[in-house]
C-alpha positions as CSV (number, residue, x, y, z in Angstrom):
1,X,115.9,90.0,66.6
2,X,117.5,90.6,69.7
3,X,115.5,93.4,72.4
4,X,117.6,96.0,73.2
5,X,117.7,97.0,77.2
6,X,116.6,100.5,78.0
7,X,119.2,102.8,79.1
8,X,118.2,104.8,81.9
9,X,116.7,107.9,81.0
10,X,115.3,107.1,77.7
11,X,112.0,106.6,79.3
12,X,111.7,110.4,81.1
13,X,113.4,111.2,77.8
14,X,110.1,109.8,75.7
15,X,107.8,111.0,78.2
16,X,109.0,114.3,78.3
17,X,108.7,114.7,74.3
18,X,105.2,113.4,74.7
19,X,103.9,116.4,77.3
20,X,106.0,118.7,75.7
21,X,104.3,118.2,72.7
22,X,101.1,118.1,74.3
23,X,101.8,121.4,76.2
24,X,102.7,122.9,72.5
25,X,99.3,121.7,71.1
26,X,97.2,123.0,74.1
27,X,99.5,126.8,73.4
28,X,98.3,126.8,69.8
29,X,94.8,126.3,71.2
30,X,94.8,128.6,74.1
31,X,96.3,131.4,71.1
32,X,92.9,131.0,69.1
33,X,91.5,134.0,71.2
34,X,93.9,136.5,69.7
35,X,92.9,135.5,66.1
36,X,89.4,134.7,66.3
37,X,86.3,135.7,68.6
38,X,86.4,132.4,70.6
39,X,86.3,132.5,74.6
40,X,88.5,130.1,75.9
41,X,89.1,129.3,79.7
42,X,92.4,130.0,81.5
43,X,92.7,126.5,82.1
44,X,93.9,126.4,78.5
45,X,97.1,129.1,79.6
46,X,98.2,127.3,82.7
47,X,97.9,124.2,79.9
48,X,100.8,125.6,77.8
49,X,103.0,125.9,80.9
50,X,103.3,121.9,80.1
51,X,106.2,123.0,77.4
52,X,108.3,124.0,80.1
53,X,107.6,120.3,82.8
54,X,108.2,118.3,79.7
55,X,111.5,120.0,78.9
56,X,112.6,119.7,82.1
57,X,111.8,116.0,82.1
58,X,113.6,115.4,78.6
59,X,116.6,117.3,80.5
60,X,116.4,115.3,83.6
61,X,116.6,112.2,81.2
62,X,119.6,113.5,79.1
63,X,121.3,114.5,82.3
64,X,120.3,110.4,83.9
65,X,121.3,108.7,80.7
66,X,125.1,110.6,80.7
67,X,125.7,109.6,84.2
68,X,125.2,106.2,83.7
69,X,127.5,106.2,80.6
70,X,130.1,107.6,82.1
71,X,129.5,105.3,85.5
72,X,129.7,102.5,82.7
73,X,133.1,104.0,80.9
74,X,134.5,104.2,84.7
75,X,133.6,100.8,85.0
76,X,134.9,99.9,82.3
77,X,138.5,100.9,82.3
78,X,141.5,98.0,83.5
79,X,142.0,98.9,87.6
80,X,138.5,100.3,87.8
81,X,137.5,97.8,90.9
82,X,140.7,98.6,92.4
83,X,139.3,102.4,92.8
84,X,135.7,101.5,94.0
C-alpha cells in the first residue's frame, strides 16, 4: 500500500488534539477538590489552561492545511505560471 504524504498542518493538527486532551484530563483532575476533600496544588489549574494552547494549535493547523490547498488549487489552474 502506497504511504500517503502529510499535508501540512496535519501534524500541529494531531498534536494539538493530543494536549488538548491532556489539558481536559488534568481539568477533570484539578475539579476533584469541589467534590471531594482532596488538596490539590494550583499547578493542576494552570494545567487545564492546556485546553486553550492545544486549540490554538489544532486552529493554527486548520488555518496551515487551507492555505496550502488553496496555494495547490492556484497552482493548479491552466495560466497559473503565467501569474506567478
Amino acid at each position: 500500500m502506497p504511504e500517503v504524504a502529510a499535508a501540512p498542518g496535519d501534524r500541529l493538527i494531531r498534536v494539538g488534539v493530543g494536549v488538548s486532551v491532556a489539558g481536559i484530563l488534568v481539568a477533570l483532575v484539578a475539579l476533584l477538590p469541589l467534590v471531594t476533600d482532596l488538596e490539590l496544588p494550583s499547578m493542576f489549574w494552570a494545567l487545564s489552561m492546556l485546553v486553550g494552547v492545544g486549540f490554538g494549535l489544532i486552529l493554527l493547523g486548520l488555518a496551515r492545511k487551507g492555505r496550502a490547498r488553496a496555494h495547490a488549487q492556484v497552482a493548479a489552474r491552466p495560466g497559473a505560471a503565467a501569474a506567478d
